[in-house]
DODRENTI-537262 format. One line per 5 residues: number of its first residue (from 1); their letters; for each residue x, y, z of N, C-alpha, C. Coordinates in steps of 0.05 Angstrom, whole numbers, plus 32768, in hexadecimal, padded with zeros to 4 digits. Layout:
NUM	a	X/Y/Z/X/Y/Z/X/Y/Z; ...
//
This chain:
1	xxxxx	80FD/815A/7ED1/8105/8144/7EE2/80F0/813F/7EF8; 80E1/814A/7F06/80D1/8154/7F14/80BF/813F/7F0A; 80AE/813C/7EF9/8099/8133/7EE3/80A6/810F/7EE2; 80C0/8113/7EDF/80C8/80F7/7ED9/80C6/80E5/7F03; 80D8/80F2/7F11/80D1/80EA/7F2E/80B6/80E3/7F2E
6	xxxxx	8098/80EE/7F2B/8085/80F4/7F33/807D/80DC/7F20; 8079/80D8/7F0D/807B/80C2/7F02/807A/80A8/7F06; 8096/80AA/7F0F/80AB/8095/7F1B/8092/808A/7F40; 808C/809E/7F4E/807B/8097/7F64/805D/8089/7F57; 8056/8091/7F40/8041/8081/7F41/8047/806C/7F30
11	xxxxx	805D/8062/7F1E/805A/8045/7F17/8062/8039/7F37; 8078/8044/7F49/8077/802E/7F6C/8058/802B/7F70; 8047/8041/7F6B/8034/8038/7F7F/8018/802D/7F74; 801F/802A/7F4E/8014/8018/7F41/801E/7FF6/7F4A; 803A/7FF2/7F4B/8041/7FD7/7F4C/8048/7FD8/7F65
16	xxxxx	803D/7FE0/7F74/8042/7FD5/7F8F/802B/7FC5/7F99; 8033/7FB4/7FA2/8016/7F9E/7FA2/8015/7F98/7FC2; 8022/7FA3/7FD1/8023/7F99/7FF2/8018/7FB7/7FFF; 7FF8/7FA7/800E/7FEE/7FB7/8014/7FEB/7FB7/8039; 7FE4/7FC8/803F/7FE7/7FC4/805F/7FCF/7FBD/8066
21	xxxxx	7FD0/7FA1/807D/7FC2/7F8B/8081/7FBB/7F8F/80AA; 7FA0/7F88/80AA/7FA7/7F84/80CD/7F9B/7F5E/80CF; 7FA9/7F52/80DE/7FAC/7F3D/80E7/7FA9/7F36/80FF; 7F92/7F24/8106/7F89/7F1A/8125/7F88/7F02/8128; 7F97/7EF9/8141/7FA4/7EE0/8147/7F95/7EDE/815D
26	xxxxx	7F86/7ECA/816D/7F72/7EBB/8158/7F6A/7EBF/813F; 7F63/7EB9/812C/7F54/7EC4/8118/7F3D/7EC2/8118; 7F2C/7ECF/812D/7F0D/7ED1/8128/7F00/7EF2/813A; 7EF2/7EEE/8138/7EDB/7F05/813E/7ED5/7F0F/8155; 7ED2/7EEE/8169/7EC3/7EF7/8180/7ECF/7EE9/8191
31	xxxxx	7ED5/7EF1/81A5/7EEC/7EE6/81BF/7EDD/7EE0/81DB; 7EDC/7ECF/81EA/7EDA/7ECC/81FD/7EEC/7EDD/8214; 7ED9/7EEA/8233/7EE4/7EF1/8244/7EFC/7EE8/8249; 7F15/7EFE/824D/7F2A/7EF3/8258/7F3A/7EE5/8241; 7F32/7EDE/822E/7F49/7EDF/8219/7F5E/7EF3/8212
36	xxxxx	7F6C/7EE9/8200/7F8B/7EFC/81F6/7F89/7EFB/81D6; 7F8E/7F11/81D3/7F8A/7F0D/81B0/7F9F/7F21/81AB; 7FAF/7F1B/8195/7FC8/7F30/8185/7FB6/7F43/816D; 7FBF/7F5D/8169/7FB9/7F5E/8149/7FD0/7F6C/8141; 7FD6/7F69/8126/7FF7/7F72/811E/7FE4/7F83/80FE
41	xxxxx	7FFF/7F94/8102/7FF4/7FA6/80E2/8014/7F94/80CA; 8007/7F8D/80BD/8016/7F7D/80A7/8021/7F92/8093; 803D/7F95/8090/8041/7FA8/8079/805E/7FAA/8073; 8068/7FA9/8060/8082/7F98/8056/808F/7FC1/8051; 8078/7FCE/8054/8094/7FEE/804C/809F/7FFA/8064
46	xxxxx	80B3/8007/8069/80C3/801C/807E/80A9/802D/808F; 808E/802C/8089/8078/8038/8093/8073/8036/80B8; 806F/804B/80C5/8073/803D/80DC/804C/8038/80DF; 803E/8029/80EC/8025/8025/80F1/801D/8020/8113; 8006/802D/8113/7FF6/8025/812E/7FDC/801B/812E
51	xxxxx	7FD9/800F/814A/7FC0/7FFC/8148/7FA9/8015/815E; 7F94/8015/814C/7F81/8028/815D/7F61/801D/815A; 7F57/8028/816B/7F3A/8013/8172/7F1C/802D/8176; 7F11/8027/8173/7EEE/8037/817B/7EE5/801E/818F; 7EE3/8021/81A3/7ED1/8014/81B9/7EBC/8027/81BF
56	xxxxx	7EAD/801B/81D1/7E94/802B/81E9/7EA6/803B/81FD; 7ECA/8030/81FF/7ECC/8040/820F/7ED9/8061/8208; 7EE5/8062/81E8/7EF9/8075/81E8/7EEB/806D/81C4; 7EF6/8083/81B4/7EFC/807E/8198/7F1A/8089/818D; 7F27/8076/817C/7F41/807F/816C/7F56/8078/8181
61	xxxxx	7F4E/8063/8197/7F64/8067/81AF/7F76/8059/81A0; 7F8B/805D/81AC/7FA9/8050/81A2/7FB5/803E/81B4; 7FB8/8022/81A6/7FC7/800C/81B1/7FE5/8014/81C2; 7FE9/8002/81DC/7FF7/800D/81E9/7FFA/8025/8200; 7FE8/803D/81F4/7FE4/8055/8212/7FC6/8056/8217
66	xxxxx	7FBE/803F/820A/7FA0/804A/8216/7F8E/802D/821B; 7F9F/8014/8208/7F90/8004/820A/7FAE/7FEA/8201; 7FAB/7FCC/820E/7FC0/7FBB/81FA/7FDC/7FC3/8207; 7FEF/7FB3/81F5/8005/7FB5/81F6/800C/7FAF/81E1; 8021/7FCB/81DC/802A/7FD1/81BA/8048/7FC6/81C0
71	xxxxx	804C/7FBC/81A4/8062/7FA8/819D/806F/7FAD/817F; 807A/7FC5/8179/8084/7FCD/8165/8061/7FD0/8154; 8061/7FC8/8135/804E/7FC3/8131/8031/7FAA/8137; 802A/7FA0/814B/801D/7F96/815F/8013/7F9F/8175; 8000/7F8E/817E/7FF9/7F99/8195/7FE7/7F88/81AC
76	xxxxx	7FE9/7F7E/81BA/7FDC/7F66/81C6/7FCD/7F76/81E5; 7FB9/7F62/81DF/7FA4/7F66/81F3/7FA5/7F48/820A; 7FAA/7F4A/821A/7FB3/7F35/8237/7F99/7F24/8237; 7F89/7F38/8247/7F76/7F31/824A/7F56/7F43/8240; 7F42/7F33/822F/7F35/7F45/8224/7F19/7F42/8237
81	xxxxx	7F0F/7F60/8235/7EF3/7F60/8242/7EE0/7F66/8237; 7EC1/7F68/8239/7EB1/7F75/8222/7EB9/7F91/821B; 7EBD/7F9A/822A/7EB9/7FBC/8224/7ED3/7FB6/820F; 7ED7/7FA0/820D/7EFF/7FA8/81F1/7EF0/7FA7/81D6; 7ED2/7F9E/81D0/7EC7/7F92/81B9/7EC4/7FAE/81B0
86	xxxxx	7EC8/7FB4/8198/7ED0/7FCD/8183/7EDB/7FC8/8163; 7EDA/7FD8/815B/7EE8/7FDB/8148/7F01/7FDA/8143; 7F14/7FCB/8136/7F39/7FD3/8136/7F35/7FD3/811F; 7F5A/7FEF/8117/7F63/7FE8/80FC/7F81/7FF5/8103; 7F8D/7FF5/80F4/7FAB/8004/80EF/7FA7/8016/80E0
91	xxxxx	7FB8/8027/80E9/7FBE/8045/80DD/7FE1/804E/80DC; 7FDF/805D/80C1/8006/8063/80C9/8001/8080/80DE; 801E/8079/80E4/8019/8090/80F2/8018/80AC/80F4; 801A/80B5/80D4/801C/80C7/80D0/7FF3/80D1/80D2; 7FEB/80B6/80D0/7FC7/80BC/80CB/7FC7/80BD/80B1
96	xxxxx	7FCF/80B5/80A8/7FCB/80BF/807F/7FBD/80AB/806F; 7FC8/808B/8079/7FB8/8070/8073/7FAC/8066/808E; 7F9D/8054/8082/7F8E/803F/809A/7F88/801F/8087; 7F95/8008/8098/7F89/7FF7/808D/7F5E/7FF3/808F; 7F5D/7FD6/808B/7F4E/7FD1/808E/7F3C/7FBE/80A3
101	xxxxx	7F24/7FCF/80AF/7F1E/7FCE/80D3/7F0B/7FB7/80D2; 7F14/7FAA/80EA/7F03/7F8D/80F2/7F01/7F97/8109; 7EE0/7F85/810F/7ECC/7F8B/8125/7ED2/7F67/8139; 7EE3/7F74/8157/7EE0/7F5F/8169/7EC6/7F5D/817B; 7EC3/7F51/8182/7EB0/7F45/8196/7EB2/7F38/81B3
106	xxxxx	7EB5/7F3F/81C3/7EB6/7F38/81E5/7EA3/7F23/81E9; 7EA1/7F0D/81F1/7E82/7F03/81FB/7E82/7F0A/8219; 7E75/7F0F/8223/7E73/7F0C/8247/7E6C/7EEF/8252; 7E5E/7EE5/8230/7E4D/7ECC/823F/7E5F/7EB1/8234; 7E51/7E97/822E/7E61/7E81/8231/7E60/7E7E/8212
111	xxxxx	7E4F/7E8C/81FA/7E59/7E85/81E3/7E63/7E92/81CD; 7E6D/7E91/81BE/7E7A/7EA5/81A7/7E6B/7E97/818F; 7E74/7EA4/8179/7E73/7E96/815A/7E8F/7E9B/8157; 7E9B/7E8F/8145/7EBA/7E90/8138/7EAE/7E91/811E; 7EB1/7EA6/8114/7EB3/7EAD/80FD/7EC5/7EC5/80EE
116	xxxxx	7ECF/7EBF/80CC/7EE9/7EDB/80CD/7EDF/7EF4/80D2; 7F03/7EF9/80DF/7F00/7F11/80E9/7F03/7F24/80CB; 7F09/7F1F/80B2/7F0C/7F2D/809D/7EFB/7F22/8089; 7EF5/7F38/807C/7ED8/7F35/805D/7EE1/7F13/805A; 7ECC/7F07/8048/7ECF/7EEC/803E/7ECD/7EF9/801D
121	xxxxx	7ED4/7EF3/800D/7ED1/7EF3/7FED/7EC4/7EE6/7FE2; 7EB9/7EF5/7FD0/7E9D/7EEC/7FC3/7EA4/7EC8/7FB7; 7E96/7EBC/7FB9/7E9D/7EA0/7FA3/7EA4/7E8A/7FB1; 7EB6/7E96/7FCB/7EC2/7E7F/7FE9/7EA3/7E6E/7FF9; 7EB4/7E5D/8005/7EA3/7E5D/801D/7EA7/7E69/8033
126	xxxxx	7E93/7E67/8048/7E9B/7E76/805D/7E83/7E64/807F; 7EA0/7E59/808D/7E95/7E4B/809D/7E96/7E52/80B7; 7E79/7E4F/80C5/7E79/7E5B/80DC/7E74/7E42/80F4; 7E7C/7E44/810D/7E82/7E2A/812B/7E74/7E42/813B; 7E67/7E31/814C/7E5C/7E36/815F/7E6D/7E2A/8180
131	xxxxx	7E77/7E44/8190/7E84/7E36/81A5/7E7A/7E38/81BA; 7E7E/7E24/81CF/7E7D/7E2E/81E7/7E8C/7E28/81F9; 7E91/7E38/8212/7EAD/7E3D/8224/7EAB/7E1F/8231; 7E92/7E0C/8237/7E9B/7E04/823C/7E90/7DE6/8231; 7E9B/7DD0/8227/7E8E/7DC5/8211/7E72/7DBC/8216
136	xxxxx	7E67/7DBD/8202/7E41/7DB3/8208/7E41/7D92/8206; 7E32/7D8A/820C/7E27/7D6A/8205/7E24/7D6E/81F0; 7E10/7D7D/81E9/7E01/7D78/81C6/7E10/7D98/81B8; 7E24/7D94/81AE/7E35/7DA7/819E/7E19/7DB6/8181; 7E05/7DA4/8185/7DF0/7DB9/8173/7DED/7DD6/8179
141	xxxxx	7DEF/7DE2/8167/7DF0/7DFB/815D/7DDA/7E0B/8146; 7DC9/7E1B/8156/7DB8/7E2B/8140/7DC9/7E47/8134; 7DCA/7E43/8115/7DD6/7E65/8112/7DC3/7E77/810A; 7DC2/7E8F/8108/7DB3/7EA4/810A/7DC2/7EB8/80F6; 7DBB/7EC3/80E2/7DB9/7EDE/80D7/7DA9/7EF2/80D0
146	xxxxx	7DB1/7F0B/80DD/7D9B/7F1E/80E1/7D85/7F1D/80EF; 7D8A/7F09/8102/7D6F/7F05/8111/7D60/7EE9/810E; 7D66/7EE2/80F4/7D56/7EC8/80E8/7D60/7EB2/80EA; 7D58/7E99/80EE/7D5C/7E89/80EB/7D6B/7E75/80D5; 7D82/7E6F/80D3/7D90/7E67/80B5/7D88/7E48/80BE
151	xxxxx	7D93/7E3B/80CA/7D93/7E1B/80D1/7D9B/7E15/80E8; 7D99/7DF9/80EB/7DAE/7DF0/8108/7DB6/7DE0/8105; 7DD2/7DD5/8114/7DE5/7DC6/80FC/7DF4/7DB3/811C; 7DEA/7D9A/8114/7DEE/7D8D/812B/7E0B/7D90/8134; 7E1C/7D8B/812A/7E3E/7D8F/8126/7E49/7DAF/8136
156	xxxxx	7E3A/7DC2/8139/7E3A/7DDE/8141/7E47/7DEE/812D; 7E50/7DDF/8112/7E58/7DEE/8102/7E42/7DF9/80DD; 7E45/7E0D/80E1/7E3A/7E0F/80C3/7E4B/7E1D/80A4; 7E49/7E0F/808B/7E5A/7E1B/807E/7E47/7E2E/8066; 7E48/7E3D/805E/7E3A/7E51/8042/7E4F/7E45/802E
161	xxxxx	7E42/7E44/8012/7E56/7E33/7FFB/7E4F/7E48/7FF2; 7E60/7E56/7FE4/7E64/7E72/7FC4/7E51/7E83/7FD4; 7E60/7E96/7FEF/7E4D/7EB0/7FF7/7E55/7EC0/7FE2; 7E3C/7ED9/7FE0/7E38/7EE6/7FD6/7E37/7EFD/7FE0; 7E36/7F18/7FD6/7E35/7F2C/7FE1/7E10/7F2D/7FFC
166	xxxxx	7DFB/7F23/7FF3/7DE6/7F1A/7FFE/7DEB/7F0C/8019; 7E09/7EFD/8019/7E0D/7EE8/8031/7E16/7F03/8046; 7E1E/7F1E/8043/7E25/7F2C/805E/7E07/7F34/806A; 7E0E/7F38/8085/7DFD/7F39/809B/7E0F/7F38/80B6; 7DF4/7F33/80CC/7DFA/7F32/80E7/7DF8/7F11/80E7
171	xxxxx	7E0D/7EFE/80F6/7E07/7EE8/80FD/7E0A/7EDB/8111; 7E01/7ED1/8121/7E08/7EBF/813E/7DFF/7EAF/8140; 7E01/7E9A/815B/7DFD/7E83/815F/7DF1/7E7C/817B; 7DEA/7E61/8179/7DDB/7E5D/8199/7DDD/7E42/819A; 7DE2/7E37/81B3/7DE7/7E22/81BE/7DD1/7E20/81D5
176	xxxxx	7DC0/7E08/81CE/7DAF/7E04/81E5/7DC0/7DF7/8201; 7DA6/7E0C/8214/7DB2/7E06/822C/7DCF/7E0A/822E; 7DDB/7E26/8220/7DF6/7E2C/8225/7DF2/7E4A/821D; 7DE7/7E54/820C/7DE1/7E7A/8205/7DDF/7E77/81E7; 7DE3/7E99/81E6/7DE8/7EA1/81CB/7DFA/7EB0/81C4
181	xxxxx	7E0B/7EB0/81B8/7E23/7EC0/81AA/7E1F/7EE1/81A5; 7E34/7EEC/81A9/7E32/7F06/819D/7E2A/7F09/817B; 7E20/7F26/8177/7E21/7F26/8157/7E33/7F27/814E; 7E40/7F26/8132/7E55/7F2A/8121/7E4C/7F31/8106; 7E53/7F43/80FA/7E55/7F4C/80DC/7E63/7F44/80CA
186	xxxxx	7E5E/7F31/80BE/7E76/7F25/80A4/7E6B/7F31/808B; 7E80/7F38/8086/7E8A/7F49/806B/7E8C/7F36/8053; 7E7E/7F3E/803B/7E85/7F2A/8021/7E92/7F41/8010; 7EB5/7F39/8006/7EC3/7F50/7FF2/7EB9/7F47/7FD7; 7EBE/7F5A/7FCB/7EB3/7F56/7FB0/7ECE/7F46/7FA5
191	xxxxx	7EC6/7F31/7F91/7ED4/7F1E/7F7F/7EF0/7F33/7F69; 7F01/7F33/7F6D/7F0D/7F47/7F57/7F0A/7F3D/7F3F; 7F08/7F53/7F31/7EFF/7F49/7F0B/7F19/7F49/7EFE; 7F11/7F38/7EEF/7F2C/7F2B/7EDE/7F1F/7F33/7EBF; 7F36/7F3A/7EAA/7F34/7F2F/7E92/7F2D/7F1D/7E82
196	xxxxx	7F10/7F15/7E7B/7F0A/7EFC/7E6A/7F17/7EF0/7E53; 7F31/7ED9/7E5D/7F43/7ED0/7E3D/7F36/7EC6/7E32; 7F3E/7EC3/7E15/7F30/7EB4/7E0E/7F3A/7E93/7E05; 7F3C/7E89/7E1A/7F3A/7E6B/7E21/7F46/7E6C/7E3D; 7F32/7E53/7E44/7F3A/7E46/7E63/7F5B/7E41/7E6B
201	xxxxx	7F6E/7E46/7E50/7F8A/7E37/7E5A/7F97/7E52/7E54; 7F98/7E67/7E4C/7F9E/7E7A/7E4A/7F96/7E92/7E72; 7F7D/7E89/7E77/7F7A/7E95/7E93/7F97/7E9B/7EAD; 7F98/7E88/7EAE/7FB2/7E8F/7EBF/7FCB/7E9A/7EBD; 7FD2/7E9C/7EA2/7FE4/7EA7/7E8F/7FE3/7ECB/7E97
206	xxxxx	7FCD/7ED1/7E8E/7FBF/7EEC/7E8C/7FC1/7EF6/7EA8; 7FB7/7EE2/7EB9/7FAF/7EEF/7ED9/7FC5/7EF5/7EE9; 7FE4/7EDE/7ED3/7FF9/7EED/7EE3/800A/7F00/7EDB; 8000/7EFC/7EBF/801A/7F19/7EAF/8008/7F31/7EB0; 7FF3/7F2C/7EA8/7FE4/7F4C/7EA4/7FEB/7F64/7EBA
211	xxxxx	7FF0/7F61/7ED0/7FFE/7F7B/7EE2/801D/7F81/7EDA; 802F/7F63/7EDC/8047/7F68/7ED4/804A/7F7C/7EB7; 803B/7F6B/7EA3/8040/7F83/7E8D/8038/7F9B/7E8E; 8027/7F9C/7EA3/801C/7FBD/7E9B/8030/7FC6/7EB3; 8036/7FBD/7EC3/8051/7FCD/7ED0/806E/7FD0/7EC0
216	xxxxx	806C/7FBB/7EAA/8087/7FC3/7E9F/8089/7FDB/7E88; 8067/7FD5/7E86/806A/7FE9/7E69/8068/8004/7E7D; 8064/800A/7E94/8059/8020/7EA9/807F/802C/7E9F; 8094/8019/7EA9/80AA/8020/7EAB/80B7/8020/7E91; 80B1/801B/7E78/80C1/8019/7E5E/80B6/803C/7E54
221	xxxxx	8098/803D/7E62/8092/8064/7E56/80A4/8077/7E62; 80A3/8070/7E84/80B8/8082/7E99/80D7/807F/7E8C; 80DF/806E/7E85/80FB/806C/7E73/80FB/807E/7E60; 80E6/8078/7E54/80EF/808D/7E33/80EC/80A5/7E3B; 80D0/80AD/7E4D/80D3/80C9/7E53/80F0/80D4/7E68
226	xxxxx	80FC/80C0/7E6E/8117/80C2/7E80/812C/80CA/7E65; 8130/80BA/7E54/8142/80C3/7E44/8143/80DE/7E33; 811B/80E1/7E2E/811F/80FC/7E17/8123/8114/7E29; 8117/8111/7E44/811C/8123/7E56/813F/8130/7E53; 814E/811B/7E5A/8166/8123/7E5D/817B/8126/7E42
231	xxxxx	816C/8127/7E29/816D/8123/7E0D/8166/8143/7E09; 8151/814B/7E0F/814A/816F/7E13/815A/817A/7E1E; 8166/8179/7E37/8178/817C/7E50/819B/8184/7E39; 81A3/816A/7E36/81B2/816D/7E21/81B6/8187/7E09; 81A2/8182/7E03/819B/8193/7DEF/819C/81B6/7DEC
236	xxxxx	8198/81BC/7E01/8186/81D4/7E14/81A7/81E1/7E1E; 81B9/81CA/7E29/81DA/81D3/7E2B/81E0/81E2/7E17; 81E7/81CC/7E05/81F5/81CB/7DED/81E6/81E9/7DDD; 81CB/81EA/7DDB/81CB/820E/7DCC/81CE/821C/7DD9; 81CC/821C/7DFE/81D8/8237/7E0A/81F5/8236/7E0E
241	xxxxx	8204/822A/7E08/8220/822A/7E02/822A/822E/7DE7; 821F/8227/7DD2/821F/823D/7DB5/8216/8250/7DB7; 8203/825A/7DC2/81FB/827D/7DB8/820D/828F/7DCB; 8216/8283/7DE4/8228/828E/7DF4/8246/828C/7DEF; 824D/8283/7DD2/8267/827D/7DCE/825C/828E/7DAB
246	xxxxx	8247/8298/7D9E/8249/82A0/7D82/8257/82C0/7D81; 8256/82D5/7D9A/825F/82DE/7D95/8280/82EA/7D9D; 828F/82D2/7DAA/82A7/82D8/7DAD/82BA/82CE/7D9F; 82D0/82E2/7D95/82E5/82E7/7D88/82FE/82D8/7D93; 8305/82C8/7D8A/831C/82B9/7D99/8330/82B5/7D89
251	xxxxx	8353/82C9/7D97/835F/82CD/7D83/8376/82BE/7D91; 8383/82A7/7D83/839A/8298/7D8C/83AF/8298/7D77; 83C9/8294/7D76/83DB/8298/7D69/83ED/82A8/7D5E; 83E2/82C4/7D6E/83EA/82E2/7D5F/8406/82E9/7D63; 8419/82E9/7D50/8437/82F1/7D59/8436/8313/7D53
256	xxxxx	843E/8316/7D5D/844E/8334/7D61/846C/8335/7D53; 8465/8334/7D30/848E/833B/7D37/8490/835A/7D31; 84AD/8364/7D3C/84B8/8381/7D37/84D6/837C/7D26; 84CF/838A/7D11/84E5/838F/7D06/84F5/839F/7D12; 8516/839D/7D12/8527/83A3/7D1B/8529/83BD/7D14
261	xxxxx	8532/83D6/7D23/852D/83F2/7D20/8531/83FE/7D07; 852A/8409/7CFA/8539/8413/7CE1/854C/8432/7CED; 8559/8433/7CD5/8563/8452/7CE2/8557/8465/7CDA; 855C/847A/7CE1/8544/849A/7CE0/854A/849D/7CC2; 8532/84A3/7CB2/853A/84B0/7C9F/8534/84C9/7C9D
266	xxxxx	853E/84D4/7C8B/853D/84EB/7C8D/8522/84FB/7C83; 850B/84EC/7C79/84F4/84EF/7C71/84E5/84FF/7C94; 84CE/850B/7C8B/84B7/8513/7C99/84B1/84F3/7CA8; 84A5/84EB/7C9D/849B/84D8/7CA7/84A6/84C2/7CB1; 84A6/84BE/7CCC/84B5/84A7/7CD9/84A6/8489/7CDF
271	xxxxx	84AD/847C/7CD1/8496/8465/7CCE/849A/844D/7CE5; 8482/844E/7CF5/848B/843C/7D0A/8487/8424/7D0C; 848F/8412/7D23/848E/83F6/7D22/8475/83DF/7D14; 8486/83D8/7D02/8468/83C8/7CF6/845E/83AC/7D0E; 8443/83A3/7D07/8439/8392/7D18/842D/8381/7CFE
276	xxxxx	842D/8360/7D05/8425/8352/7CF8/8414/833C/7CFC; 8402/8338/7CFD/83EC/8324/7D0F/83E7/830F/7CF4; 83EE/82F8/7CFD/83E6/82E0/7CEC/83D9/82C6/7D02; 83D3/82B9/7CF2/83B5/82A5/7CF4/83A9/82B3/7D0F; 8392/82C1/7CFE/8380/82C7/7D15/8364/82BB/7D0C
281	x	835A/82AE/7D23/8345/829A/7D2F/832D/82B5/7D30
//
């Protein structure tokens, strides 16, 4: 039974498809002085989670006694300063998991980039604005990765069509006659691979059953091994209750009659009460 439980834990944690998420409201990267930003750990199980950070000033500090204000699973920052720009992620509390960590950014000065705060996926676009605190005349915008020069994009915005794993780097921005933005690291996730059907109208079909069935067939094996299990179990009774019953004698129905006294004879031999045992088991 043991074997069957154990089992039983890894088809949950085959078909369990809800994974724990951290979430930042704004949704971007880099914050201006004196902003407020939330981040929440997303997670649909009984798990309890905390929000913890690596700064310049502390590492692993914990939302609420050291930094923020914790809000069940949440945690909000009032007002942010540079020294808050670090690393965040969620962790349960036992320390056993950790989601996955996004890098904020403080500006001190008047411009940011807005760009995501989480990986972009291979094949998307991925569009980056150039801000500043306080609006420019000429909203032109040069962007910068790794140092280099990409373009300048009169609008202050620029977009990448189908990044690639090649599109991560360092990227920022600059606004004449207003500064330059902090750096930021955007992440490209890899594309998940799919099954090649074979035909274009068959694809979607595949992309939605192929987990379901392999989770049902996960649970039609744990069944059968559920039944022979307890099929052995059965079995395993039933001969230690025959061999523990082959060698006893079980005698029901036995009368006792006595014939009525005879009188003495006068012989030697006085013959005594007969006994008679019928249907014996």
């Amino acid at each position: 039974m043991k074997e069957t439980c154990l089992l039983c834990l890894m088809f949950l944690f085959v078909c369990k498809s809800n994974q724990i998420g951290l979430t930042v409201s704004p949704s971007r990267s880099q914050f201006f002085r004196g902003e407020s930003v939330t981040l929440k750990c997303e997670d649909h199980s009984s798990a309890g989670w905390t929000l913890r950070r690596n700064t310049s000033k502390g590492t692993r500090t914990l939302c609420g006694s050291e930094w923020g204000s914790a809000d069940g699973s949440s945690c909000r920052i009032r007002y942010m300063y540079p020294l808050d720009s670090g690393v965040y992620w969620c962790e349960s509390r036992g320390g056993g998991a950790s989601s996955i960590s996004v890098n904020i950014s403080v500006s001190g000065g008047s411009v940011i980039l807005q760009s995501p705060v989480l990986p972009v996926m291979e094949g998307h676009d991925l569009t980056l604005s150039c801000q500043s605190q306080t609006p420019p005349s000429k909203p032109s915008a040069a962007f910068y990765k790794d140092g280099s020069l990409i373009r300048t994009e009169p609008t202050g915005h620029m977009t990448l069509q189908h990044v690639s794993r090649s599109d991560e780097g360092l990227y920022k921005c600059h606004i004449s006659a207003h500064g330059e933005s902090p750096s930021s690291w955007i992440s490209v996730s890899e594309k998940p691979r799919t099954i090649s059907p074979p035909s274009t109208t068959s694809a979607p079909l595949l992309h939605v059953w192929l987990p379901v069935g392999l989770c049902v067939l996960v649970l039609l094996v744990l069944l059968v091994l559920l039944v022979l299990l307890v099929l052995l179990a059965v079995r395993r009774v039933l001969r230690k209750s025959e061999a523990d019953g082959s060698n006893e004698i079980t005698y029901s129905e036995v009368n006792i009659i006595r014939r009525p006294q005879q009188p003495i004879r006068r012989s030697k031999e006085v013959p005594g009460p007969e006994v008679i045992y019928s249907t014996l088991r």
